[in-house]
BAFIRO-173694 format. One record per residue: residue number from 1; residue in three letters; y, z, x of N, C-alpha, C in turn. Coordinates in nm, 2 decimals. Layout:
<rs>
+-----+-----+--------+--------+--------+--------+--------+--------+--------+--------+--------+
|   k |   r |   n_py |   n_pz |   n_px |  ca_py |  ca_pz |  ca_px |   c_py |   c_pz |   c_px |
+-----+-----+--------+--------+--------+--------+--------+--------+--------+--------+--------+
| NUM | ala |      Y |      Z |      X |      Y |      Z |      X |      Y |      Z |      X |
...
+-----+-----+--------+--------+--------+--------+--------+--------+--------+--------+--------+
</rs>
This chain:
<rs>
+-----+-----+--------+--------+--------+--------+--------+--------+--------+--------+--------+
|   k |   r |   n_py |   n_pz |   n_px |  ca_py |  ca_pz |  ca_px |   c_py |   c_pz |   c_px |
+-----+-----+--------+--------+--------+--------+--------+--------+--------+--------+--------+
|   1 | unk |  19.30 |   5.34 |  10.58 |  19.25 |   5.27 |  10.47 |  19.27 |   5.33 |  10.33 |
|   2 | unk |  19.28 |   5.52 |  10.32 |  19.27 |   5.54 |  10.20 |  19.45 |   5.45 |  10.15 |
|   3 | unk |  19.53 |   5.46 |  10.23 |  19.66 |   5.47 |  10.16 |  19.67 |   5.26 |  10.11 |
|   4 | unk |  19.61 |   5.22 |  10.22 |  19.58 |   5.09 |  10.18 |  19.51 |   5.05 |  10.05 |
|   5 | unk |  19.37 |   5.11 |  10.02 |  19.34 |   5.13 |   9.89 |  19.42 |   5.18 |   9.78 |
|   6 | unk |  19.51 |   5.26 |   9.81 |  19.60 |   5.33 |   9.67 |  19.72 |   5.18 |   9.68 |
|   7 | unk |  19.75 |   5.12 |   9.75 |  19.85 |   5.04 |   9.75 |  19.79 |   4.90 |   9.62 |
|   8 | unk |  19.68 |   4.88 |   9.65 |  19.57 |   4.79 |   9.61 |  19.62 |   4.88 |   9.43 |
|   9 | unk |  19.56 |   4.95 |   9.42 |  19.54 |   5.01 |   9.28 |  19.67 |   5.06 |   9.18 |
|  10 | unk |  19.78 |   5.08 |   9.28 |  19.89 |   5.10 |   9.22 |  20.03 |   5.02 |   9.27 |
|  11 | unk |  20.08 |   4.92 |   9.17 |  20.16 |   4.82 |   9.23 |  20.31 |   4.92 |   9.28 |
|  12 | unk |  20.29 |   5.00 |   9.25 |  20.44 |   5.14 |   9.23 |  20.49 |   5.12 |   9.39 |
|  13 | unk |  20.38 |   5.12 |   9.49 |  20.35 |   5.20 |   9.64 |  20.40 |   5.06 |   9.67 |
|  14 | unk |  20.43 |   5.07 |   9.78 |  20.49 |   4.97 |   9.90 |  20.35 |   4.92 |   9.98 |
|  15 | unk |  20.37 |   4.79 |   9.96 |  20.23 |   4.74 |  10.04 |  20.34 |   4.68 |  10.14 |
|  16 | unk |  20.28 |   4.71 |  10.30 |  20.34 |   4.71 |  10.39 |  20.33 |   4.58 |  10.48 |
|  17 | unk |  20.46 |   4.54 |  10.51 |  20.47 |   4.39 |  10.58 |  20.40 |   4.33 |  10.72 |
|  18 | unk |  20.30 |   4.47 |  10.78 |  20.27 |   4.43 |  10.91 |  20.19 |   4.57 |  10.89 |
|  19 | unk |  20.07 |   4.53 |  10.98 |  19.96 |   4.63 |  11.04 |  19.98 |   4.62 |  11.15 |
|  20 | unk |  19.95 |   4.79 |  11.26 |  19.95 |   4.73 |  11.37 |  19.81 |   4.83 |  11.35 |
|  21 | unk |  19.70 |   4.74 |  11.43 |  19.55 |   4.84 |  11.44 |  19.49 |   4.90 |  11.55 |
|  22 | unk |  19.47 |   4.99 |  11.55 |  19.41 |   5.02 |  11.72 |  19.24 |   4.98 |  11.66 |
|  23 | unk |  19.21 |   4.95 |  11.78 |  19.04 |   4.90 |  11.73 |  18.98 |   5.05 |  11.77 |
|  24 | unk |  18.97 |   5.12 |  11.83 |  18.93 |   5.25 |  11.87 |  19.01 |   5.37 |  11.77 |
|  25 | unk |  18.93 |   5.38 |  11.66 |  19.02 |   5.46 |  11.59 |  18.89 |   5.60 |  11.63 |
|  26 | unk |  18.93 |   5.74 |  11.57 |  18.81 |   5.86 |  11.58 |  18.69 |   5.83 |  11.47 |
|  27 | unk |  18.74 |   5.77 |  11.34 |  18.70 |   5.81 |  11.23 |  18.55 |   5.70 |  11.19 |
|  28 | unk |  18.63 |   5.56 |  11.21 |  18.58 |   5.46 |  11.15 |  18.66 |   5.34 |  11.32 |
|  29 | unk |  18.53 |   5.23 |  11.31 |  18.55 |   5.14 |  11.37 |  18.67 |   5.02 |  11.35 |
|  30 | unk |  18.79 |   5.03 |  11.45 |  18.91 |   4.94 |  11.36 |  18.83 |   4.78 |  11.29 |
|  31 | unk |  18.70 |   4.75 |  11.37 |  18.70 |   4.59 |  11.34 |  18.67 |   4.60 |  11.20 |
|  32 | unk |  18.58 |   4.72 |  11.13 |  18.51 |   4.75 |  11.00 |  18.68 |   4.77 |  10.96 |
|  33 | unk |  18.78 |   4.79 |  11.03 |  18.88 |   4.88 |  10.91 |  18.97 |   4.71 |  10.88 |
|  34 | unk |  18.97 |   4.60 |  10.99 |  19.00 |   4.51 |  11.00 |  18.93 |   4.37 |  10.92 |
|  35 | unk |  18.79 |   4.42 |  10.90 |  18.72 |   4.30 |  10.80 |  18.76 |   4.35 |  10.65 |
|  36 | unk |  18.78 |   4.51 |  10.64 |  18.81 |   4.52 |  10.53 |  18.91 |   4.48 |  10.46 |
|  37 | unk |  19.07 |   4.50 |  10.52 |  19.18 |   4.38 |  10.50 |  19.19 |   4.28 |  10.50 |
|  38 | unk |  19.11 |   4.23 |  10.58 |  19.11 |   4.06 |  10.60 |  19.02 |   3.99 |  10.45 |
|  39 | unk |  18.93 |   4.10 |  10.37 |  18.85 |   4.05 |  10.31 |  18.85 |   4.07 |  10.12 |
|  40 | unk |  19.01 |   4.17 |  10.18 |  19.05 |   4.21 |  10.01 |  19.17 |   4.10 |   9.97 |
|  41 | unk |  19.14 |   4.03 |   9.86 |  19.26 |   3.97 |   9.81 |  19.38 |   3.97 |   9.77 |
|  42 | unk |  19.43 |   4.11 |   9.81 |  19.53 |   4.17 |   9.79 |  19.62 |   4.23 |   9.91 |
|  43 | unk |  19.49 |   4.22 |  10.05 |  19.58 |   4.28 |  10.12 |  19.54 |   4.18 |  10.24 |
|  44 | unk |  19.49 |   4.10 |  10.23 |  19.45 |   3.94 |  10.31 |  19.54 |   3.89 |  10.35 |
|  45 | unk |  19.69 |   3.89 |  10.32 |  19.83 |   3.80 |  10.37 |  19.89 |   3.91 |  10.45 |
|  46 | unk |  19.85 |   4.05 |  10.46 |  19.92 |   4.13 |  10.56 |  19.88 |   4.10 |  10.70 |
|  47 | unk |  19.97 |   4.04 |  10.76 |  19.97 |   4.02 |  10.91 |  19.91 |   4.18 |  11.01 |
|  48 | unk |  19.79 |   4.16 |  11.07 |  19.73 |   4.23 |  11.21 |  19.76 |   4.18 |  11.31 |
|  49 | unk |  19.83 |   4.29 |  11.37 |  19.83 |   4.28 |  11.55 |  19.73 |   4.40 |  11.56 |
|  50 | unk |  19.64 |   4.36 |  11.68 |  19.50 |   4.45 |  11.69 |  19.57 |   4.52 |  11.87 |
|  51 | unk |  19.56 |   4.65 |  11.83 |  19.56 |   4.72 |  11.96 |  19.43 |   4.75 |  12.02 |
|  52 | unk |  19.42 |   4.72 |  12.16 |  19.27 |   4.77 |  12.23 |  19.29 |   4.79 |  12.39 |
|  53 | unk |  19.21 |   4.89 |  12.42 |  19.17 |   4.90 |  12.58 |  19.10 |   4.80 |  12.62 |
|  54 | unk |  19.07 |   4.74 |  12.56 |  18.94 |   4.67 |  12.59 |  18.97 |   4.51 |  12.62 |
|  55 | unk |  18.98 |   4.46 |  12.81 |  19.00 |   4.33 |  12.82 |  18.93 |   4.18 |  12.78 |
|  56 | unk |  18.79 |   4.23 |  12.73 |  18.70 |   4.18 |  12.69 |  18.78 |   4.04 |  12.65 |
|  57 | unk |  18.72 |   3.92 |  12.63 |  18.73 |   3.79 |  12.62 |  18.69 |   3.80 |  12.51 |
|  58 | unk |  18.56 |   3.87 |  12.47 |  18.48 |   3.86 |  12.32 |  18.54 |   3.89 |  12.21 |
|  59 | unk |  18.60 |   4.05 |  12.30 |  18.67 |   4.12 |  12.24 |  18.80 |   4.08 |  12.14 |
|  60 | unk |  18.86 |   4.03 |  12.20 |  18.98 |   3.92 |  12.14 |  18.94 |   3.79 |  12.08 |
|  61 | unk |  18.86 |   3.76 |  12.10 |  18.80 |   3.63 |  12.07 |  18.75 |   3.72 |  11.91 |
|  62 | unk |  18.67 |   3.80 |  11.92 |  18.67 |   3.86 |  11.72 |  18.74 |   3.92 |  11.68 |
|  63 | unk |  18.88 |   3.93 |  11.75 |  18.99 |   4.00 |  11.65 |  19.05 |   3.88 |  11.61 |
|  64 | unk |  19.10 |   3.81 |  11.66 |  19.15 |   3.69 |  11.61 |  18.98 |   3.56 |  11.49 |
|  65 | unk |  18.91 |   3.61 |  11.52 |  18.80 |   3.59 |  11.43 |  18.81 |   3.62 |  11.30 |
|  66 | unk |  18.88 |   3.75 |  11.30 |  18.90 |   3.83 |  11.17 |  19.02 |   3.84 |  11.13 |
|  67 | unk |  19.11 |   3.71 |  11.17 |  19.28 |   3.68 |  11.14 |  19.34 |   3.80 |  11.16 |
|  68 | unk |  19.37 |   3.87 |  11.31 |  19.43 |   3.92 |  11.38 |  19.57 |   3.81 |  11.39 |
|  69 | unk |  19.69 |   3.82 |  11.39 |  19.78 |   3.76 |  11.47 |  19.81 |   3.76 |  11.64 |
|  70 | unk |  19.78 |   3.86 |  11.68 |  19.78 |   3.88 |  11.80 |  19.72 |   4.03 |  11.85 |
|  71 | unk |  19.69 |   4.00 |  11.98 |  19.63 |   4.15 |  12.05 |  19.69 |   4.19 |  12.17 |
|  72 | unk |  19.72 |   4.32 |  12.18 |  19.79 |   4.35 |  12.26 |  19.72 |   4.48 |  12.33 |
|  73 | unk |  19.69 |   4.44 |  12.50 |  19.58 |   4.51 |  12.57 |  19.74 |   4.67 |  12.59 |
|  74 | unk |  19.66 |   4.79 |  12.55 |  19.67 |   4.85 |  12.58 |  19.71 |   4.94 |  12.71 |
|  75 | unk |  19.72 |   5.07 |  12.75 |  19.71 |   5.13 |  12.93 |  19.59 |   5.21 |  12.88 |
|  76 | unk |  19.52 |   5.23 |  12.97 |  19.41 |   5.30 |  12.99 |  19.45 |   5.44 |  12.97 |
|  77 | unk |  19.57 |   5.46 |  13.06 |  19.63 |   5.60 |  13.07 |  19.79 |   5.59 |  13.05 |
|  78 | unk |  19.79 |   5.68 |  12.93 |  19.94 |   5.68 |  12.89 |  20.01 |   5.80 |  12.97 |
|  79 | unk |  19.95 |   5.85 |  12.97 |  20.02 |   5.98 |  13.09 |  20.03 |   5.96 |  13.21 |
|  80 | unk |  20.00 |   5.85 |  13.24 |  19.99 |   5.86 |  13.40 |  20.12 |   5.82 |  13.44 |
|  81 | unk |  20.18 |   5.74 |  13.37 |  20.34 |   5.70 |  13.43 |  20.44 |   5.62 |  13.30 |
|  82 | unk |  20.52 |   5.75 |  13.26 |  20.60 |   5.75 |  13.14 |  20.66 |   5.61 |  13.16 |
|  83 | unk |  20.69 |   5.57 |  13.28 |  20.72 |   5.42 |  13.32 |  20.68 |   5.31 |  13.30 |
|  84 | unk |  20.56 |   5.33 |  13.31 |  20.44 |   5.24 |  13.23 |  20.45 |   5.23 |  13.11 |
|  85 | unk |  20.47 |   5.35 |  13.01 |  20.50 |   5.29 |  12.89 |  20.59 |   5.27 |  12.87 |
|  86 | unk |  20.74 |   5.30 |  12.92 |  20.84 |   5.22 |  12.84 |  20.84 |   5.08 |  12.91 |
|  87 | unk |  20.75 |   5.05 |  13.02 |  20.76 |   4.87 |  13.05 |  20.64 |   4.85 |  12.91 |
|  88 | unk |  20.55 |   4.88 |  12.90 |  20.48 |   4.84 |  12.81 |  20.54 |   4.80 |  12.66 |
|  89 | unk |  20.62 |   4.90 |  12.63 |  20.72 |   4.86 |  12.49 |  20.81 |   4.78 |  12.51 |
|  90 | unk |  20.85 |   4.69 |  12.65 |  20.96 |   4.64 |  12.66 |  20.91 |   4.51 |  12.65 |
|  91 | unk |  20.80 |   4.50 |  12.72 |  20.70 |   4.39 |  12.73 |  20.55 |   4.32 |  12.68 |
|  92 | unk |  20.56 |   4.43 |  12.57 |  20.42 |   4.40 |  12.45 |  20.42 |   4.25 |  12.45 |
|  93 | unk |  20.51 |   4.17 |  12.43 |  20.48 |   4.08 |  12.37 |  20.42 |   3.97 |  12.51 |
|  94 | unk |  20.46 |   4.03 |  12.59 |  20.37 |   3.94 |  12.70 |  20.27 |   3.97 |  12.76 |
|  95 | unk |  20.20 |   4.05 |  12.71 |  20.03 |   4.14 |  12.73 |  19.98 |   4.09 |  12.61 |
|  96 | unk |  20.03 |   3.99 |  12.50 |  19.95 |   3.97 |  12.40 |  19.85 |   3.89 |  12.46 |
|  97 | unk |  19.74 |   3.88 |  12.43 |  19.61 |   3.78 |  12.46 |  19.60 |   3.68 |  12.32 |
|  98 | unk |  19.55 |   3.54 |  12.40 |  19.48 |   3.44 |  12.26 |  19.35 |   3.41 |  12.32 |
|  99 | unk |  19.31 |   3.43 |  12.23 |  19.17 |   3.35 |  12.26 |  19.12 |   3.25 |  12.32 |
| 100 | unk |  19.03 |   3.22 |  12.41 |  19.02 |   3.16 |  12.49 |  18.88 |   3.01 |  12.41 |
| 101 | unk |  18.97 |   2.88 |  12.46 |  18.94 |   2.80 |  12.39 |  18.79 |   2.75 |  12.42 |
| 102 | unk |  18.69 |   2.75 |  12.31 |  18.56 |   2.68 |  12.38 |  18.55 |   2.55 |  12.36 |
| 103 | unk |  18.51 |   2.46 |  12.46 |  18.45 |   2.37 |  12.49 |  18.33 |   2.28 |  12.40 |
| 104 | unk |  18.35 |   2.18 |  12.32 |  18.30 |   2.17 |  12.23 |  18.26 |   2.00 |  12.25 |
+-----+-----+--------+--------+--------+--------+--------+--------+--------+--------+--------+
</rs>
């Protein structure tokens, strides 16, 4: 966020054509780092793809709540089989999740 904020305040810096977010960040909660973009008028047209461990229905259902473009379920364990991740990079785009439509 800080470098996001300096992009905001100085037109000089390169505001960046794509986020990708992990929602599990150490620092700060990605959805807080996620409402924050989604809610500044300057950085509100940058496209989020939200990374998460998390298969949750809910879960995805509030990333895309907070104009995520898409979410893409994570491995639990990236060391467990270097294999797994390069299928994972080969095939991100078909691990993305959409939200599941409610009944109205």
């Amino acid at each position: 966020m800080d470098y996001l904020k300096k992009v905001c305040d100085d037109a000089r810096l390169p505001k960046p054509e794509l986020i990708i977010l992990d929602l599990n960040l150490p620092k700060k909660d990605g959805r807080e780092v996620l409402n924050e973009i989604k809610t500044n008028e300057y950085l509100l047209r940058i496209p989020v793809i939200v990374l998460t461990s998390s298969t949750s229905a809910e879960d995805v259902s509030k990333a895309y709540g907070e104009h995520a473009i898409a979410t893409i379920a994570k491995p639990v364990d990236w060391t467990s089989s270097p294999e797994s991740s390069r299928s994972w990079k080969s095939s991100g785009s078909r691990r993305s999740s959409c939200p599941s439509r409610s009944r109205t």
